[in-house]
ZABALUM-366735 format. One record per residue: residue in one letter; y, z, x negated of N, C-alpha, C, O in turn; chain. Coordinates in steps of 0.05 Angstrom, whole numbers. Example, Ala and Ser with C-alpha at 12.3 -4.5 7.8 and 13.67 -1.06 7.14 Angstrom:
% ZABALUM-366735
<pt 'A'; <-114; 156; -264>; <-90; 156; -246>; <-66; 156; -264>; <-66; 169; -285>; 'A'>
<pt 'S'; <-45; 142; -257>; <-21; 143; -273>; <1; 157; -258>; <23; 161; -268>; 'A'>
This chain:
% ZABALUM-366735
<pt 'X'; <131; 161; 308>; <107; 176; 315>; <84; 165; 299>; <82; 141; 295>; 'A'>
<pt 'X'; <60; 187; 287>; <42; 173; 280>; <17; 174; 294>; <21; 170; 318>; 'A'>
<pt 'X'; <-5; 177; 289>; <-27; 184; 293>; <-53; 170; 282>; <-50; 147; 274>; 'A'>
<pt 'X'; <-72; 179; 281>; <-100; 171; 260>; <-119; 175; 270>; <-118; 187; 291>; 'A'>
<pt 'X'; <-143; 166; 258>; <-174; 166; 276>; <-191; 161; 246>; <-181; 146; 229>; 'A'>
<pt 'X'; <-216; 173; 242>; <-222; 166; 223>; <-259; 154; 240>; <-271; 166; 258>; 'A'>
<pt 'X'; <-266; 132; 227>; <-290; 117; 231>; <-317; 107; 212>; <-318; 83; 206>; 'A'>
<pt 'X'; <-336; 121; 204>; <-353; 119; 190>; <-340; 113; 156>; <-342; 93; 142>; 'A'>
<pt 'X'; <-329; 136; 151>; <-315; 142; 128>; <-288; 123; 121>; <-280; 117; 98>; 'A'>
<pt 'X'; <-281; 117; 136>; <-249; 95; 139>; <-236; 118; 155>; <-246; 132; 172>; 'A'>
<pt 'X'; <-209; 118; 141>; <-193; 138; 159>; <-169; 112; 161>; <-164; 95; 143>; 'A'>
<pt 'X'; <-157; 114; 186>; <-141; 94; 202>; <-110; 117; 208>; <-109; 135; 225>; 'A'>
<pt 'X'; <-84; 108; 185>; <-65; 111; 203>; <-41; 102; 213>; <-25; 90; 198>; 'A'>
<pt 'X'; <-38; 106; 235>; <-8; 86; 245>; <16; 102; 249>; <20; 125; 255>; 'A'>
<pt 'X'; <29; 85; 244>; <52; 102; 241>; <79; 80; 254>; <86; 57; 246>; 'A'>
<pt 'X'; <90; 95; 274>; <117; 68; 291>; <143; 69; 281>; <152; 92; 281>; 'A'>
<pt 'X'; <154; 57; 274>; <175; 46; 261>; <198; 60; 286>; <193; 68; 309>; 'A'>
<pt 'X'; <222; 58; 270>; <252; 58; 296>; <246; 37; 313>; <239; 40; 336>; 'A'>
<pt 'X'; <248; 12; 297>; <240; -19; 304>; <223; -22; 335>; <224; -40; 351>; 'A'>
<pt 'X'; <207; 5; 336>; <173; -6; 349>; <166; -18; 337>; <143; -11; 341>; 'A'>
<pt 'X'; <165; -40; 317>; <139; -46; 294>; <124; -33; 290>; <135; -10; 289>; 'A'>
<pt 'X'; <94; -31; 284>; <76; -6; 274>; <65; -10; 243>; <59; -33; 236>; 'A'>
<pt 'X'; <62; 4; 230>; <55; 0; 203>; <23; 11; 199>; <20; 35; 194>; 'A'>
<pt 'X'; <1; -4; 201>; <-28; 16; 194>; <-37; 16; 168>; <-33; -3; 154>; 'A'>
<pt 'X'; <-50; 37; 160>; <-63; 41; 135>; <-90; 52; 142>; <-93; 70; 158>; 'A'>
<pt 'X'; <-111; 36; 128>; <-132; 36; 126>; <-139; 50; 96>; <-134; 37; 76>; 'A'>
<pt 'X'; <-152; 74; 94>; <-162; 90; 68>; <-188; 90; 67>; <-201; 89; 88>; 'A'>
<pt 'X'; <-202; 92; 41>; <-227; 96; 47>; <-231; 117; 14>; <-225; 111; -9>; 'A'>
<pt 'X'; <-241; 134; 23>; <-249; 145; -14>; <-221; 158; -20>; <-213; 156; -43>; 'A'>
<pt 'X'; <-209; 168; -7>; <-179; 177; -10>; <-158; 162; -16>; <-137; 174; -19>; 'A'>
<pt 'X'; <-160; 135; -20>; <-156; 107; -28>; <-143; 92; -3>; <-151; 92; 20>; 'A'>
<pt 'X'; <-116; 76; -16>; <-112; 56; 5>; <-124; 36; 5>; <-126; 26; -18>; 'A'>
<pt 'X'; <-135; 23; 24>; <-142; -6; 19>; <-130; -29; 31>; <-131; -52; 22>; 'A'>
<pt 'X'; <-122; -22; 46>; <-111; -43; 67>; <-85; -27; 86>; <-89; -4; 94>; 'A'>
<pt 'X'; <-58; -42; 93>; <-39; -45; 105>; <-26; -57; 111>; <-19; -71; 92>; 'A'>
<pt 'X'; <-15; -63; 130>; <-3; -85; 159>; <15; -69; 175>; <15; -46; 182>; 'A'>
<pt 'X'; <31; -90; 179>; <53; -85; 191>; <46; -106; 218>; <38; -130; 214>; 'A'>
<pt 'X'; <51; -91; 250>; <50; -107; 264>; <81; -111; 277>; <98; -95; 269>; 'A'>
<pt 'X'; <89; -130; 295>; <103; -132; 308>; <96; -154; 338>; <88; -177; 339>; 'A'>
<pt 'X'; <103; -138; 355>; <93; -139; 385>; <64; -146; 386>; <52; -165; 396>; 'A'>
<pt 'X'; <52; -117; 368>; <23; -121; 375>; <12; -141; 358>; <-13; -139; 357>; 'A'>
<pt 'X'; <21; -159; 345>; <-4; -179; 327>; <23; -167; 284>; <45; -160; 275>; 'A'>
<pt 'X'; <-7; -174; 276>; <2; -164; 251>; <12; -203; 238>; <4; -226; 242>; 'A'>
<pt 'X'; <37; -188; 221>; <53; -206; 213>; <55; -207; 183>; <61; -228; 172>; 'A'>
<pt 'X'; <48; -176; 166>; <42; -181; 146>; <15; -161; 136>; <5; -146; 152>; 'A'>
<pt 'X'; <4; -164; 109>; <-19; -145; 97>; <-20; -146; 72>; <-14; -164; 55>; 'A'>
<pt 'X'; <-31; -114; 70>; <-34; -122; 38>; <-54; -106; 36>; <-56; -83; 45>; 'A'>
<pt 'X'; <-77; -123; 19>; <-102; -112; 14>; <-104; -107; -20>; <-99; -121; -39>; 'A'>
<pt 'X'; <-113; -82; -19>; <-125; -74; -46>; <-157; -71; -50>; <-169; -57; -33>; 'A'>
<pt 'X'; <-171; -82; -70>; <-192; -83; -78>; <-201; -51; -82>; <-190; -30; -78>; 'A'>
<pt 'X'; <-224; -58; -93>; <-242; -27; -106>; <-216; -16; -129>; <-195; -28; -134>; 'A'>
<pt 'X'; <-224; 14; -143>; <-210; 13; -163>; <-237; -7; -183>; <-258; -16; -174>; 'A'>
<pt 'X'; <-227; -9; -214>; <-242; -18; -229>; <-240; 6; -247>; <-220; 19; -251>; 'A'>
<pt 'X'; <-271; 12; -263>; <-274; 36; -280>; <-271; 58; -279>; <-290; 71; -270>; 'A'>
<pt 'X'; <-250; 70; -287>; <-248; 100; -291>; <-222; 103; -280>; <-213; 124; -271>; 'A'>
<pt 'X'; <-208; 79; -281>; <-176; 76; -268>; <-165; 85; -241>; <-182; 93; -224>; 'A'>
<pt 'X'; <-142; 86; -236>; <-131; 103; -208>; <-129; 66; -188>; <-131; 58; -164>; 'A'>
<pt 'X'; <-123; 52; -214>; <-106; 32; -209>; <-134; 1; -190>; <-154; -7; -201>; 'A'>
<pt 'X'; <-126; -9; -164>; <-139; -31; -152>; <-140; -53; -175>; <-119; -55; -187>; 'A'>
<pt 'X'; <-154; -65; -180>; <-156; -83; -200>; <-142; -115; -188>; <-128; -131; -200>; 'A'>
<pt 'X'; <-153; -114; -161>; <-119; -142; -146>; <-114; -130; -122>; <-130; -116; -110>; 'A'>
<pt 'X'; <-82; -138; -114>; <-75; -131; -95>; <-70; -157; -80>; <-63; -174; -95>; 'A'>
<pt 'X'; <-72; -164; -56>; <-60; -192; -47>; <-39; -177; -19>; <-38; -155; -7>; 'A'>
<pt 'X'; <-24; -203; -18>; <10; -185; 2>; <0; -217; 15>; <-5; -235; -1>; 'A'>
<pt 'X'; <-1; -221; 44>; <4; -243; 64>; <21; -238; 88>; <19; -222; 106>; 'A'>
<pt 'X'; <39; -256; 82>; <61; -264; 100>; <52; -280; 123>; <58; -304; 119>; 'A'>
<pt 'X'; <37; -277; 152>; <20; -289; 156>; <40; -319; 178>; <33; -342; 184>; 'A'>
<pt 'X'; <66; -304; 184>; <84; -323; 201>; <96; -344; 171>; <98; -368; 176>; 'A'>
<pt 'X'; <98; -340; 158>; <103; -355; 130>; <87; -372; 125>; <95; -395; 121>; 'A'>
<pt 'X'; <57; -367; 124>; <44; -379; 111>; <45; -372; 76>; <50; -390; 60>; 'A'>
<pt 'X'; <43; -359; 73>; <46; -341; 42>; <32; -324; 32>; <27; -303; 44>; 'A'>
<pt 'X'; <25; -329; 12>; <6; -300; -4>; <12; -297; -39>; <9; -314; -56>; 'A'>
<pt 'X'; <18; -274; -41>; <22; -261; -65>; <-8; -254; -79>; <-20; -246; -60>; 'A'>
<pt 'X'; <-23; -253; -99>; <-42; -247; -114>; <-37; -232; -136>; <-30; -245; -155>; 'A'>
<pt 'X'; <-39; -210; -139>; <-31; -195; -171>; <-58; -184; -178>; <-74; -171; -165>; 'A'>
<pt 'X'; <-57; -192; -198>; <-92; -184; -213>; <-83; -163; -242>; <-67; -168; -260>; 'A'>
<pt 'X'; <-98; -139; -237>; <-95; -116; -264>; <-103; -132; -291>; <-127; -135; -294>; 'A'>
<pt 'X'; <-91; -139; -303>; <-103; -149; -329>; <-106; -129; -355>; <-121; -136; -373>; 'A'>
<pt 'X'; <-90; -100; -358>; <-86; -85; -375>; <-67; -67; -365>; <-49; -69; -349>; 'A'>
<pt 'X'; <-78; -37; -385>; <-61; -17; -370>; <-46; -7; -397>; <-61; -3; -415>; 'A'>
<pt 'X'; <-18; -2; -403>; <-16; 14; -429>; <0; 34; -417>; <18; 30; -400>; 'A'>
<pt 'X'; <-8; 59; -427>; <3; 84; -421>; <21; 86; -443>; <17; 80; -466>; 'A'>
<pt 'X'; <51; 97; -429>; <79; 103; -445>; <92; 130; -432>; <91; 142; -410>; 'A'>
<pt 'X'; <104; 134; -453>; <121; 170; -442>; <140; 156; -421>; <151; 134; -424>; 'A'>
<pt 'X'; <142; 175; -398>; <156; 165; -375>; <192; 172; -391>; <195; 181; -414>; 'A'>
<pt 'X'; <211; 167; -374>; <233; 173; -380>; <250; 194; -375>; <250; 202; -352>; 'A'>
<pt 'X'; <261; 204; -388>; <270; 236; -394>; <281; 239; -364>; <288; 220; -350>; 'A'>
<pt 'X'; <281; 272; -355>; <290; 273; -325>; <318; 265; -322>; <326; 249; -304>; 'A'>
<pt 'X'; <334; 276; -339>; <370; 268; -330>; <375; 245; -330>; <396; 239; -319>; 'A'>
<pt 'X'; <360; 225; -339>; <367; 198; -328>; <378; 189; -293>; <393; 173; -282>; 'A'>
<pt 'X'; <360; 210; -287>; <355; 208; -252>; <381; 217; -239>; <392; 208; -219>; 'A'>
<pt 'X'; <389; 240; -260>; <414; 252; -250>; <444; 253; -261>; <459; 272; -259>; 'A'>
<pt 'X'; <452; 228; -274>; <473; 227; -288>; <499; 242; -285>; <513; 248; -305>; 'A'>
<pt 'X'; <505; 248; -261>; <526; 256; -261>; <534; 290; -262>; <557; 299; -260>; 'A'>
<pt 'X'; <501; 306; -267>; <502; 332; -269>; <500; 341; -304>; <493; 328; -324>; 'A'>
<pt 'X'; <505; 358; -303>; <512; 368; -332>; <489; 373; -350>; <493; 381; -373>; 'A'>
């Protein structure tokens, strides 16, 4: 099941797992920024994305915390190079 609420331009949505775990996403600007996964009600993991930077689609860092771990991931955009994606039949090998 999901459902959403939006709050002084943040749109909030949750969404329940088979699990009952809940997963929320926080958007702002059509943009994700933030998501968490809870379980029994307190959040266990997140991952926050920054502004975009420039003209880009792309968050310039993302951080992932494991918060029962004690853990955090940091990935920072350093450079973007645009390449031709890969031909479609790759996807479908086994059709003609």
């Amino acid at each position: 099941m999901a459902h959403g609420r939006i709050t002084r331009g943040t749109m909030e949505l949750e969404y329940e797992l088979p699990s009952r775990d809940l997963v929320r996403f926080q958007l702002r600007d059509r943009a994700v920024v933030n998501a968490e996964r809870l379980e029994r009600g307190s959040v266990v993991e997140t991952v926050f994305l920054s502004d975009r930077e420039g003209d880009t689609i792309f968050p310039g860092e993302a951080t992932y915390r494991d918060l029962p771990g004690y853990r955090e991931l940091k990935l920072t955009l350093v450079s973007i190079d645009h390449v031709d994606s890969f031909p479609p039949d790759i996807w479908y090998p086994n059709q003609p």
